[in-house]
N, C-alpha and C positions, 0 to 999 in steps of 0.2 A: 868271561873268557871269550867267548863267539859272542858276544852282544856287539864289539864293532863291527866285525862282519857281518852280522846279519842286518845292522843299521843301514851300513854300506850297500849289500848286496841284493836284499831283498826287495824293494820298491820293485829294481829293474828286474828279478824273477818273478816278480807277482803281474808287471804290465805285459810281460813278455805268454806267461801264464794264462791271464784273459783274453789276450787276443786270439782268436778262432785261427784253428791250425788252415784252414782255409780263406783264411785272407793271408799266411803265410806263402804257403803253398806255391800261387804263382809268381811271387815272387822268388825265389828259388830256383825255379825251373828255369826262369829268366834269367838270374845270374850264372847260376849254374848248367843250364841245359836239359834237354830229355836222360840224359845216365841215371848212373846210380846214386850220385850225391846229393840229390833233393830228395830221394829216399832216406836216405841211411841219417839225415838230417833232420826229418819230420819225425822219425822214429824215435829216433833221441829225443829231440821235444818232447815226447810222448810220455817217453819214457822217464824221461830226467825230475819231473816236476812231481809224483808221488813217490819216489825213490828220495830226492831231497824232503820233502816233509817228513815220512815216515824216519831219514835218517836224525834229521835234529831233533825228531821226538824222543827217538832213543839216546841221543847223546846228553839232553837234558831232564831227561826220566832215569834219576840215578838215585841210590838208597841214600839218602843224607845223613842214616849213621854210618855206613862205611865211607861215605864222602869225610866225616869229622874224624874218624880209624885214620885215616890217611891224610887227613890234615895233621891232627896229630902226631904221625910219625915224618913228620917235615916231606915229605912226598913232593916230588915238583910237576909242574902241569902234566909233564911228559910223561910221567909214572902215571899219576893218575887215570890220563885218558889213556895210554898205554895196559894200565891194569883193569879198571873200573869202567871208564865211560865205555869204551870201545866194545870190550865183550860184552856188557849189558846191554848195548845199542843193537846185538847181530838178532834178536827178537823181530824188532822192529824193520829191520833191514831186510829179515826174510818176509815178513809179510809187507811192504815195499816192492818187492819183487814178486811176489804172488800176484798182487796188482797190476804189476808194470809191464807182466811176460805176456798175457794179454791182450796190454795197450799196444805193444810190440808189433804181433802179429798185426793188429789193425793198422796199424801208420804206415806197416811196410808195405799193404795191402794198397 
């Protein structure tokens, strides 16, 4: 279900990922100026990239007999990740964010 996306998307989060928040940085400032938007923009980088792993771990760390429970009962993707992935995933998502509050504080630093 997410393997196109993550075919698609991932490459360009993984190069965006390696690169050192400081060879971002002045670029930024550049386009955007000395404010607050090369801020709040490095923070999010910061932030974004263990908040995304920790979340598709939990979306794809799902019990595969209640994944087959709800296959069986004809269940459509939206049920599914509606009922199962999504609450299963809120684990991972808070320790995601245990991580990221953090990184937070640093980028905005």
């Amino acid at each position: 279900e997410f393997q196109i996306i993550g075919r698609a998307v991932m490459p360009l989060v993984i190069i965006v990922m390696v690169t050192p928040i400081v060879a971002i940085a002045p670029a930024l400032v550049v386009a955007f100026g000395f404010g607050m938007v090369p801020k709040f923009i490095v923070t999010g980088l910061v932030v974004f990239f263990p908040m995304l792993v920790n979340s598709l771990a939990g979306l794809r760390d799902v019990d595969q007999k209640a994944l087959d429970v709800f296959t069986t009962l004809h269940a459509s993707r939206w049920e599914i990740f509606r009922e199962l992935r999504f609450p299963g995933s809120m684990p991972y998502v808070f320790a995601g964010l245990r991580i990221a509050l953090p990184l937070a504080v640093v980028g905005a630093a």
